[in-house]
Every structure is written in C-alpha cells, then in structure tokens.
Backbone of each chain as nested JSON, in Angstrom:
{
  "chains": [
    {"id": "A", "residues": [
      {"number": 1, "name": "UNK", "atoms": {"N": [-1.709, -144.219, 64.197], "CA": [-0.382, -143.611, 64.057], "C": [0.122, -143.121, 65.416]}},
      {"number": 2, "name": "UNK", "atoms": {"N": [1.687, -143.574, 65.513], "CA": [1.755, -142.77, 66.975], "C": [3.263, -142.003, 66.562]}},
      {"number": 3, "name": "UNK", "atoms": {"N": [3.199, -140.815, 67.45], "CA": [4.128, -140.063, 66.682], "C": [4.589, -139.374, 68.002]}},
      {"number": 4, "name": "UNK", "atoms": {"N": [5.806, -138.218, 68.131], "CA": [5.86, -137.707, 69.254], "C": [6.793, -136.042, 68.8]}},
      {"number": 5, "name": "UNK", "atoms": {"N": [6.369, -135.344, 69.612], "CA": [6.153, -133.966, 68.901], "C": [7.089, -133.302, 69.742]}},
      {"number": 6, "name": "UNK", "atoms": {"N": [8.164, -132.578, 69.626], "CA": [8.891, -131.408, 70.46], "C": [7.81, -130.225, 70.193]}},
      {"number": 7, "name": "UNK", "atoms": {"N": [7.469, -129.727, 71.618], "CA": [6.329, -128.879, 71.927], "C": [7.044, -127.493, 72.611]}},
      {"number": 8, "name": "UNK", "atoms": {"N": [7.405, -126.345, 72.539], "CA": [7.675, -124.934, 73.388], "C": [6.657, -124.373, 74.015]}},
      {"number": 9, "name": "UNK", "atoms": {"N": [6.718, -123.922, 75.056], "CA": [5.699, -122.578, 75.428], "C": [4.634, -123.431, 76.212]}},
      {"number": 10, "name": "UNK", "atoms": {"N": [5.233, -124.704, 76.853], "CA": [4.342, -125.354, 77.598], "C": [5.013, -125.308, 78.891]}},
      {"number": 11, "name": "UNK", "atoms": {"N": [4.196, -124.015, 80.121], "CA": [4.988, -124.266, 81.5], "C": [3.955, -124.791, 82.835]}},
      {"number": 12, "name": "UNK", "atoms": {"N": [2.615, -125.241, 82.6], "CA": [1.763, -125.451, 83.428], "C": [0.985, -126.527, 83.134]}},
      {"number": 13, "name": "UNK", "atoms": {"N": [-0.152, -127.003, 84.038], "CA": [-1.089, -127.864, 83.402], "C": [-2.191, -127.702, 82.71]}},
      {"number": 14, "name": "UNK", "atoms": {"N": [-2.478, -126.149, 82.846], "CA": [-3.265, -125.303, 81.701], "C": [-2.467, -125.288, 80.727]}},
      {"number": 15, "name": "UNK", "atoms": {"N": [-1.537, -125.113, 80.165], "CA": [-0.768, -125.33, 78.641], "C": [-0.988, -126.498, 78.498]}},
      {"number": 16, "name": "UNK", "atoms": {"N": [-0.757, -127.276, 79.204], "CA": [-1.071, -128.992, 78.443], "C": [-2.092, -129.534, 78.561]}},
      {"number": 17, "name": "UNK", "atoms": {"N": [-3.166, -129.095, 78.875], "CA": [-4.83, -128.881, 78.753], "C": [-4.776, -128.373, 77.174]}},
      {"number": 18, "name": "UNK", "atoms": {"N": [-4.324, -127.03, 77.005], "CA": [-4.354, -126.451, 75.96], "C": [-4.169, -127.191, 74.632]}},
      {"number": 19, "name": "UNK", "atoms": {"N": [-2.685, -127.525, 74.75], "CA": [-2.634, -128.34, 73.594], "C": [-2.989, -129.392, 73.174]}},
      {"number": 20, "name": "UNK", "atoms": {"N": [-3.869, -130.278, 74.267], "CA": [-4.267, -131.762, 74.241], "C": [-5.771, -130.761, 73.397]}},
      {"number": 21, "name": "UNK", "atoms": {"N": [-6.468, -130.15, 74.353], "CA": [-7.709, -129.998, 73.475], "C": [-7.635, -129.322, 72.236]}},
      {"number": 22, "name": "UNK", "atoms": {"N": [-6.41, -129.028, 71.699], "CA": [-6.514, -127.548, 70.297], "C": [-6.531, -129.559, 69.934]}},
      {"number": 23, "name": "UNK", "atoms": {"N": [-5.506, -129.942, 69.484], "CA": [-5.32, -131.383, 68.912], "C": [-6.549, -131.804, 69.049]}},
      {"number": 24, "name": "UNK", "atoms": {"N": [-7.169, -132.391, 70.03], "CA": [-8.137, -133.042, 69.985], "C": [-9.584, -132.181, 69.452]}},
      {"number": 25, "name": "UNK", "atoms": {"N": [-9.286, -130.913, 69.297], "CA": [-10.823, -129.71, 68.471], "C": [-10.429, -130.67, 66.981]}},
      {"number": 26, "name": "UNK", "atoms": {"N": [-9.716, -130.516, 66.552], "CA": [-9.477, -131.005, 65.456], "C": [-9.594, -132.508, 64.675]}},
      {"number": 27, "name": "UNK", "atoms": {"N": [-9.374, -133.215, 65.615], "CA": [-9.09, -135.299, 65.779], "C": [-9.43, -135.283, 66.866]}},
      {"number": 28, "name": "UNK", "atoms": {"N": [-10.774, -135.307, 67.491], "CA": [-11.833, -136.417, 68.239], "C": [-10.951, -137.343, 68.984]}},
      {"number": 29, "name": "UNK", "atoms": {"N": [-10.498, -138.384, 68.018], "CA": [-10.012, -139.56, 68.476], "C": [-8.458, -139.736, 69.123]}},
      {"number": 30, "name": "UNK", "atoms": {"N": [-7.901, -138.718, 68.848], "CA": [-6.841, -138.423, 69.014], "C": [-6.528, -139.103, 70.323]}},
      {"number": 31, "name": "UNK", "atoms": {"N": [-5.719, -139.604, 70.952], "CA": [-4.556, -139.669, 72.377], "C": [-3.722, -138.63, 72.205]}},
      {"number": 32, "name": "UNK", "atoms": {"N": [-3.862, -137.747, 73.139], "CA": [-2.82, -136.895, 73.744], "C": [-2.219, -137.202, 74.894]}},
      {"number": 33, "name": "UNK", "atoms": {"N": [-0.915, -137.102, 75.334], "CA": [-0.393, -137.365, 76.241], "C": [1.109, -136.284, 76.157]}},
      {"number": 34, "name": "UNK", "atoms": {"N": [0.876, -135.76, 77.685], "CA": [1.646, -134.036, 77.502], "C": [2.456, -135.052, 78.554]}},
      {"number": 35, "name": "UNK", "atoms": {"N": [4.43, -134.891, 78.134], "CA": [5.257, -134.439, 79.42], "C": [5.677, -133.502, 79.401]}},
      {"number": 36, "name": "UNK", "atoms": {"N": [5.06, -132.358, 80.129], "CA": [5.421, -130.908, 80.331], "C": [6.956, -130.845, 81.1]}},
      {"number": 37, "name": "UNK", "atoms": {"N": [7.529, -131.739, 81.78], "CA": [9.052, -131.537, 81.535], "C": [9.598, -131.314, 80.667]}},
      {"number": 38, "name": "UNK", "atoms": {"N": [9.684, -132.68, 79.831], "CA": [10.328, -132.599, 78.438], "C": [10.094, -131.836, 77.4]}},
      {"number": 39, "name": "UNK", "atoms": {"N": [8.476, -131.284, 77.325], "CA": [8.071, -130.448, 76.448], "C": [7.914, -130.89, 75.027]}},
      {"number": 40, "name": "UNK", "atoms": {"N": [7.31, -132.544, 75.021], "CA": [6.825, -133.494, 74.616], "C": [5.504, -134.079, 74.233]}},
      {"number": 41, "name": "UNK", "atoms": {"N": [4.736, -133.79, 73.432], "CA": [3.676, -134.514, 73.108], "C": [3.491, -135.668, 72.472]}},
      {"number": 42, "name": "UNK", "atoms": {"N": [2.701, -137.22, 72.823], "CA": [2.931, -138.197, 72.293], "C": [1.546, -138.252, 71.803]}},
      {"number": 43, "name": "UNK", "atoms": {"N": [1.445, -138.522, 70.368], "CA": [-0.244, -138.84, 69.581], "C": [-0.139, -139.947, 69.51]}},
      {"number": 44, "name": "UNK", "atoms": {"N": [-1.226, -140.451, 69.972], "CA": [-1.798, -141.757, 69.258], "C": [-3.022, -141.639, 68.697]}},
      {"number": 45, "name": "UNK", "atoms": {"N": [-3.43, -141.789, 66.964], "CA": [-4.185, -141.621, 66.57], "C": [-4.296, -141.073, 65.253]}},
      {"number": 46, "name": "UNK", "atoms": {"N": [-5.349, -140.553, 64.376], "CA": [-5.283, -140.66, 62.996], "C": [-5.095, -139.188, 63.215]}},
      {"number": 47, "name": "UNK", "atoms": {"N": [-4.7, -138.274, 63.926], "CA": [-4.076, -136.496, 63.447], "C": [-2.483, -136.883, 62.87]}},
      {"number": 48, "name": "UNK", "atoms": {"N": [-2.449, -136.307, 61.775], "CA": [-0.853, -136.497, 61.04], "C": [-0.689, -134.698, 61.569]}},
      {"number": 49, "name": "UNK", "atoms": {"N": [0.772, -135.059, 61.194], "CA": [1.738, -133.862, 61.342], "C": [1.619, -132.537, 61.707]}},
      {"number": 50, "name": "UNK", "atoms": {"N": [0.926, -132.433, 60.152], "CA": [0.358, -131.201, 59.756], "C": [-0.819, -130.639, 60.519]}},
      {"number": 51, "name": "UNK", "atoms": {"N": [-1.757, -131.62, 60.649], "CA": [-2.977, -131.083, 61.834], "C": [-2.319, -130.675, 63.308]}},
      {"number": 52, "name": "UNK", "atoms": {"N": [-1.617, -131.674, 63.439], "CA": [-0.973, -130.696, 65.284], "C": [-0.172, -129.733, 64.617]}},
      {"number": 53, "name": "UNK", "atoms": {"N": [0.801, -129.395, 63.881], "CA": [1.241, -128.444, 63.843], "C": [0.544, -127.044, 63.762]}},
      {"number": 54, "name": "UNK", "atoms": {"N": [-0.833, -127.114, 63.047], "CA": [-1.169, -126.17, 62.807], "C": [-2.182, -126.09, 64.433]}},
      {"number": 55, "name": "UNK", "atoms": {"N": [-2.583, -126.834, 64.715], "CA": [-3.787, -126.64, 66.225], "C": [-2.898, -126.332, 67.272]}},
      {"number": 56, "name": "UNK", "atoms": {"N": [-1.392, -126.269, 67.461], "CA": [-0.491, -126.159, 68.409], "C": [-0.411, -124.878, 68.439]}},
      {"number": 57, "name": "UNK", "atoms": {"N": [0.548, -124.128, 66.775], "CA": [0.471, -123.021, 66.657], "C": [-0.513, -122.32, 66.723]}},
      {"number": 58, "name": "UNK", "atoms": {"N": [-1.922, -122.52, 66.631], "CA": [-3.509, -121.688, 66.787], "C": [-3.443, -121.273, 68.22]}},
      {"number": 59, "name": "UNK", "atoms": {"N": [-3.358, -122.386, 69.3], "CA": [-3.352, -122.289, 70.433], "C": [-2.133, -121.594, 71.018]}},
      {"number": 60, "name": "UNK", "atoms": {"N": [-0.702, -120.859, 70.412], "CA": [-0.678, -120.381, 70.888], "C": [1.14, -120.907, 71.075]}},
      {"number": 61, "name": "UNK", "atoms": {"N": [1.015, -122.101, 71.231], "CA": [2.411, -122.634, 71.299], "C": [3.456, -122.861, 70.105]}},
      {"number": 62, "name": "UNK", "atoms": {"N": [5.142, -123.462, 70.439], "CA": [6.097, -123.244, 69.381], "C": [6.181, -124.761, 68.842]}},
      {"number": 63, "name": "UNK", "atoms": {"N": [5.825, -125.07, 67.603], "CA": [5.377, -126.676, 67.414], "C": [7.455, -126.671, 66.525]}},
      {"number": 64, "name": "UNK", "atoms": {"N": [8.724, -127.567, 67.651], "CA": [9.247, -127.494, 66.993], "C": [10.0, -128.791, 65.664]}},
      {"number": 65, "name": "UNK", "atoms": {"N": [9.366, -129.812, 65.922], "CA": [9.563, -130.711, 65.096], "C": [8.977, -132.301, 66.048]}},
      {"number": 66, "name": "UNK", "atoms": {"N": [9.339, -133.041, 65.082], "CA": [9.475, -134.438, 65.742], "C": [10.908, -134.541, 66.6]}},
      {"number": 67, "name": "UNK", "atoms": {"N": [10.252, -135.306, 68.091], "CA": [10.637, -135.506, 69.076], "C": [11.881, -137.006, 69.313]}}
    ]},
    {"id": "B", "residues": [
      {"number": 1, "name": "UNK", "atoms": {"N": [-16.479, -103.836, 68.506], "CA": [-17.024, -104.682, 69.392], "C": [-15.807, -104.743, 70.504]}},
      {"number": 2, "name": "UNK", "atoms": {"N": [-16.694, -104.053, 71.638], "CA": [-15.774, -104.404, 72.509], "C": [-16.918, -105.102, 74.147]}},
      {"number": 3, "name": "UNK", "atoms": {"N": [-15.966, -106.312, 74.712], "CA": [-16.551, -107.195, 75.575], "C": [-15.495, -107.501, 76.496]}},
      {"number": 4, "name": "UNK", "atoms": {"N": [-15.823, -107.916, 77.413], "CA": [-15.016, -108.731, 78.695], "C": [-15.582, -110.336, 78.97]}},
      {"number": 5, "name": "UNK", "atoms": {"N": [-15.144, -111.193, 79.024], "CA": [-15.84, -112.448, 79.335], "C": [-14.527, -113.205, 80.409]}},
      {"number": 6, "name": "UNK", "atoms": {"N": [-15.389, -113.79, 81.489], "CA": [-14.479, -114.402, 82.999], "C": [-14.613, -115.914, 81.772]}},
      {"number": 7, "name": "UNK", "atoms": {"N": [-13.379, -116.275, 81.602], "CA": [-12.655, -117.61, 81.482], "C": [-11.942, -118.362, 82.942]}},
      {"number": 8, "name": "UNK", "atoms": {"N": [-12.281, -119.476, 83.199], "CA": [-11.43, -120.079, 83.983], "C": [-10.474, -120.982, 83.679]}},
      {"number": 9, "name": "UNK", "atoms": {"N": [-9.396, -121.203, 84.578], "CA": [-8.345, -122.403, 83.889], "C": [-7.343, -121.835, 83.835]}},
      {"number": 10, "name": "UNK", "atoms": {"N": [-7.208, -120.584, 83.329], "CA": [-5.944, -119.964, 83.04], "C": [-4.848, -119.78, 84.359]}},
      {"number": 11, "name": "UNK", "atoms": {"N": [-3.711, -120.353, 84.127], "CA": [-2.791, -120.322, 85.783], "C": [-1.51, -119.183, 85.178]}},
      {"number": 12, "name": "UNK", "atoms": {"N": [-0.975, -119.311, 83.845], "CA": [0.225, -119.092, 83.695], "C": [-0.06, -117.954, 82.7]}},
      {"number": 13, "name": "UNK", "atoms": {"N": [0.951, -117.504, 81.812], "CA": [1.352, -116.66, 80.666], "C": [1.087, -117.467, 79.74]}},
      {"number": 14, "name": "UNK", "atoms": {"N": [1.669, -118.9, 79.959], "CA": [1.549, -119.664, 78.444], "C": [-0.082, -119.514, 78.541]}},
      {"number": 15, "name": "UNK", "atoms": {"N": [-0.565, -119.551, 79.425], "CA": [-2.257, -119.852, 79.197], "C": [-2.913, -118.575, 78.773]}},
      {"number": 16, "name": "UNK", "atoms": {"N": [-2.725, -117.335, 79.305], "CA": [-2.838, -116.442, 78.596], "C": [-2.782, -116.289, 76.993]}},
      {"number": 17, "name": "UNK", "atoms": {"N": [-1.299, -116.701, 76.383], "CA": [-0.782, -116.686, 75.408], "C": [-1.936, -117.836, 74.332]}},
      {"number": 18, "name": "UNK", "atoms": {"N": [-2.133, -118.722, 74.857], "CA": [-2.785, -119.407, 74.115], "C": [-4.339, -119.474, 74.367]}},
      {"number": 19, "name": "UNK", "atoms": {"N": [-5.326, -118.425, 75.392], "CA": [-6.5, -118.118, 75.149], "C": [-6.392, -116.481, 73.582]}},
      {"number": 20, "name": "UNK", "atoms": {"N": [-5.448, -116.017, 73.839], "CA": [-4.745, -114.875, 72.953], "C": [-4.859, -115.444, 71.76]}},
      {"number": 21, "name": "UNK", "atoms": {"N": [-3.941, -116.295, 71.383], "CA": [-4.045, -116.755, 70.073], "C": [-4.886, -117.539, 69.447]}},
      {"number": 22, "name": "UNK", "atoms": {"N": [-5.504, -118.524, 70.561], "CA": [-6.974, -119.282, 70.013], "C": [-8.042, -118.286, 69.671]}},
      {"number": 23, "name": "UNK", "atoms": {"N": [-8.453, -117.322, 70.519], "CA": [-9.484, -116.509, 69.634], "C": [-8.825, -115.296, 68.238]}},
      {"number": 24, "name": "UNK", "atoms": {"N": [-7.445, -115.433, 68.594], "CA": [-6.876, -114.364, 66.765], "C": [-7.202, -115.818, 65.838]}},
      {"number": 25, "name": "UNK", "atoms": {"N": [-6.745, -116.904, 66.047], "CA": [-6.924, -118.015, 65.157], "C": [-8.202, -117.896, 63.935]}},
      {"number": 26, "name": "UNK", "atoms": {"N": [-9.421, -117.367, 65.179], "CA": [-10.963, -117.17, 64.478], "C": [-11.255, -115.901, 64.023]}},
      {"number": 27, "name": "UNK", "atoms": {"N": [-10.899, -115.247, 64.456], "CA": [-10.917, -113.57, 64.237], "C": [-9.069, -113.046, 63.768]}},
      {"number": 28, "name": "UNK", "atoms": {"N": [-8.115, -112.61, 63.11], "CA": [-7.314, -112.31, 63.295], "C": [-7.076, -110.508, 63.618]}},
      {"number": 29, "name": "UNK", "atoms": {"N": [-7.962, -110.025, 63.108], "CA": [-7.962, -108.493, 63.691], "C": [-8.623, -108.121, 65.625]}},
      {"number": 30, "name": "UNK", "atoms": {"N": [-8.704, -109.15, 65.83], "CA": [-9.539, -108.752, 67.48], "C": [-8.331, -108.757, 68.424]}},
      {"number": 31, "name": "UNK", "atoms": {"N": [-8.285, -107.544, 68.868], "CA": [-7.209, -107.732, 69.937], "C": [-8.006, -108.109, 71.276]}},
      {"number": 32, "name": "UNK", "atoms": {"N": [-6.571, -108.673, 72.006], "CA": [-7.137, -109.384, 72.926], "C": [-6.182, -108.9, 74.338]}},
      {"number": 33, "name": "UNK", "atoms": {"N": [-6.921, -108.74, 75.44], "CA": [-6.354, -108.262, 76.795], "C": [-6.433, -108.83, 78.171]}},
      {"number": 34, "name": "UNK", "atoms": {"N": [-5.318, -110.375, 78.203], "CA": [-6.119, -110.896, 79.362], "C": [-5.348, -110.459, 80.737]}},
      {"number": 35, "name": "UNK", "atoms": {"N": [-6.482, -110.507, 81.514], "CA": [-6.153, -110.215, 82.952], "C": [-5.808, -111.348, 83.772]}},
      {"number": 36, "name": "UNK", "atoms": {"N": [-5.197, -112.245, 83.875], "CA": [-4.936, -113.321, 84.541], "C": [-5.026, -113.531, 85.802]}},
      {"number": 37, "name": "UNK", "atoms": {"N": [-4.693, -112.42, 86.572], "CA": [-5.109, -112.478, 88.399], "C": [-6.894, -112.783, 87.907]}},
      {"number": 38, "name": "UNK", "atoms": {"N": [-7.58, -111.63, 87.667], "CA": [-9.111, -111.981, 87.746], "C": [-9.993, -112.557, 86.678]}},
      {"number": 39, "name": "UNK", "atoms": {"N": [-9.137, -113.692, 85.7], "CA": [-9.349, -114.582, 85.184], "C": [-10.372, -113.921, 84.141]}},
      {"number": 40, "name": "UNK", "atoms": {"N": [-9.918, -112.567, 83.3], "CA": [-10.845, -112.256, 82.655], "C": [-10.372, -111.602, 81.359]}},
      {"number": 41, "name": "UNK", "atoms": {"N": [-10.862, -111.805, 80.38], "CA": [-10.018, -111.445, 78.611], "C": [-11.017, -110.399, 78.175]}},
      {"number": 42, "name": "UNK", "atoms": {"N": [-10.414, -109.415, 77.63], "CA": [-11.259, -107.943, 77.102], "C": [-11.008, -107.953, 75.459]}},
      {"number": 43, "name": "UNK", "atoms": {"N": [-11.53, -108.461, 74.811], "CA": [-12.202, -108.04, 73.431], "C": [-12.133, -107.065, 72.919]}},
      {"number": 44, "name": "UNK", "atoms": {"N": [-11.707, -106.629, 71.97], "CA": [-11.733, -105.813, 71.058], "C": [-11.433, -105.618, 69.493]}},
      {"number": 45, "name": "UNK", "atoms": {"N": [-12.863, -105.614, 68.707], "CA": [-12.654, -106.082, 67.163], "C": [-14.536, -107.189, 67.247]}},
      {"number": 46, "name": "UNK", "atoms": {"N": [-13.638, -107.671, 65.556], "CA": [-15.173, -108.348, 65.494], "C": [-15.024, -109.316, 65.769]}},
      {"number": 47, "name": "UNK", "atoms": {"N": [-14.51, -110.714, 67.047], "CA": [-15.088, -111.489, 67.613], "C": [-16.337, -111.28, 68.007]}},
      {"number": 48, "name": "UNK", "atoms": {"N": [-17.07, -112.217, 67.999], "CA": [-18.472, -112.263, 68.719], "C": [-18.158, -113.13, 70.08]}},
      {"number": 49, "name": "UNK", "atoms": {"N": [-19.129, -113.206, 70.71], "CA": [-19.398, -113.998, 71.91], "C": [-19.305, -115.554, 71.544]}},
      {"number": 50, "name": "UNK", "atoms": {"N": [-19.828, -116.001, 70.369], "CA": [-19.553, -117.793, 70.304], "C": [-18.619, -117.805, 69.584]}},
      {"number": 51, "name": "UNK", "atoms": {"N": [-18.435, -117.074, 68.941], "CA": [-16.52, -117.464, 68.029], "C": [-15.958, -117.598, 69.563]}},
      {"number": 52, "name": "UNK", "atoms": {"N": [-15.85, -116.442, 70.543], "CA": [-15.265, -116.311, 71.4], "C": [-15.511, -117.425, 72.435]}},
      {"number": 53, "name": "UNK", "atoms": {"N": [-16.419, -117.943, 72.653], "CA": [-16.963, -119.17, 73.287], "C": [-15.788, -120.576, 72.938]}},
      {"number": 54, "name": "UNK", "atoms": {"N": [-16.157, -120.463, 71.611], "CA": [-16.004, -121.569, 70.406], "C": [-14.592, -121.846, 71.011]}},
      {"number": 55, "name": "UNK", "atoms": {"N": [-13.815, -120.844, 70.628], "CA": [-12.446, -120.366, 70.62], "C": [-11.483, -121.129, 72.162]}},
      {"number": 56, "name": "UNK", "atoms": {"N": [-11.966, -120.417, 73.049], "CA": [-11.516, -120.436, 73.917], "C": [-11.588, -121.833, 74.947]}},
      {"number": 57, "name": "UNK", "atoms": {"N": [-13.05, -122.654, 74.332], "CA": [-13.412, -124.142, 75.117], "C": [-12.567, -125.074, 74.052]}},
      {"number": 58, "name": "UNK", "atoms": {"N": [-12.241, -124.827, 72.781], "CA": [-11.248, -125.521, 71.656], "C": [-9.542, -125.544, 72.288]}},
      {"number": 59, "name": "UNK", "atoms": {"N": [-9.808, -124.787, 73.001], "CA": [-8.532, -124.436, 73.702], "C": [-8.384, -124.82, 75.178]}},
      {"number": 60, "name": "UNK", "atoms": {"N": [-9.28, -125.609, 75.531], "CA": [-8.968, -126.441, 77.021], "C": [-9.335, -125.319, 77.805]}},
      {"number": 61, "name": "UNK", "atoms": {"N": [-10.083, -124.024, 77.941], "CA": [-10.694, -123.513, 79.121], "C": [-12.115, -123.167, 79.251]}},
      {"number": 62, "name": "UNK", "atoms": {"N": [-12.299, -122.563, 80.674], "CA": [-14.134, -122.629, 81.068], "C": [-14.422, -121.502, 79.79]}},
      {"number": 63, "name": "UNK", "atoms": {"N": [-15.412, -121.154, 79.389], "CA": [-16.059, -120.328, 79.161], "C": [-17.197, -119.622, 79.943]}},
      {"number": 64, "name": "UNK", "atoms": {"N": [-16.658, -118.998, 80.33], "CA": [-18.18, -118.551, 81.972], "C": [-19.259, -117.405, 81.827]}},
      {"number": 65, "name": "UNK", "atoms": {"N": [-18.793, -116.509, 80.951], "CA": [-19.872, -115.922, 80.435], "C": [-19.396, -114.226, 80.052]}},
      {"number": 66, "name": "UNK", "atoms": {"N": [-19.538, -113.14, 80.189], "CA": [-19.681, -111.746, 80.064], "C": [-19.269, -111.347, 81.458]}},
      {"number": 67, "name": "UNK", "atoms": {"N": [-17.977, -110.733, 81.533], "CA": [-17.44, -110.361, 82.665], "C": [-17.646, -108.715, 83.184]}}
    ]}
  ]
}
C-alpha cells in the first residue's frame, strides 16, 4: 500500500527520525519517507491509516489527514 | 519515581515534544522535563527505566543511560 500523510509538528531531522521510527515501532516493513518541507509523509507498505495515525500522535506530532 | 536519563538526538522542541509524548504514550501519569541544551529528560511518576528505554528508542532517539 502506498499512501501519503499531511504530517504537523515536524521542524528538524530529529522529528523525521521520530516519525519514521514511531511508524516503523509498529510496521517493521514499513517505507518511510519524510519531506520535512512539505510536512509530508509517504508509506510504502502494509501500516494502514489508522496505525500511523495513532504512532504519529504517540510520538508526539499533529497527524492531519491524507496528503 | 523520580530519574534523569541523557538521551541523544534531540535538536529541536518538536523533538522534545515527541521524546514527551512517546514515554506519556506508555505511562500516561509520568511527567516529563526535558532539558534540551544538556540532552537530558527528568522523570517523574511510574515510568521505569525500560518502558523509558522502550519509549524513547521507538521514537528514533539514543537511549544512553541514567543522567
């Protein structure tokens, strides 16, 4: 599945460390791929929706819809 | 329970914000106090040391030990 996520509260490359590994604590297999400009996350892989939404918000960030 | 443990990685606020909320994620009563110049988070509540471990490497940073 590849999907792409409007992400908030991402201003460094430690935030997008952050959210690649909360996603990936959860889905192993996951592809993460952060553009911390856009404030964009692109999955490739079997985490649906609901799993990043909730490992985004754990970690800390504003998960605001599909991108 | 109160502890200090040196995390590395952390550059920003968002990173703060999301070592903060990755360990409430596991614990939700532990407050949490990070120091970001000297890369170090103060505990307080019933986190333990490997929730707190757990927590914080789930979240893309070092875990370095008891600060």
């Amino acid at each position: 599945m590849n999907a792409s996520y409007r992400i908030d509260g991402m201003t460094c490359q430690g935030c997008a460390r952050s959210v690649t590994k909360a996603i990936q604590a959860v889905s192993p297999t996951t592809e993460v791929a952060v553009d911390l400009e856009a404030g964009v996350v692109a999955i490739t892989g079997p985490a649906d929706g609901d799993q990043v939404k909730r490992a985004v918000e754990d970690a800390g960030f504003d998960f605001v819809g599909p991108a």
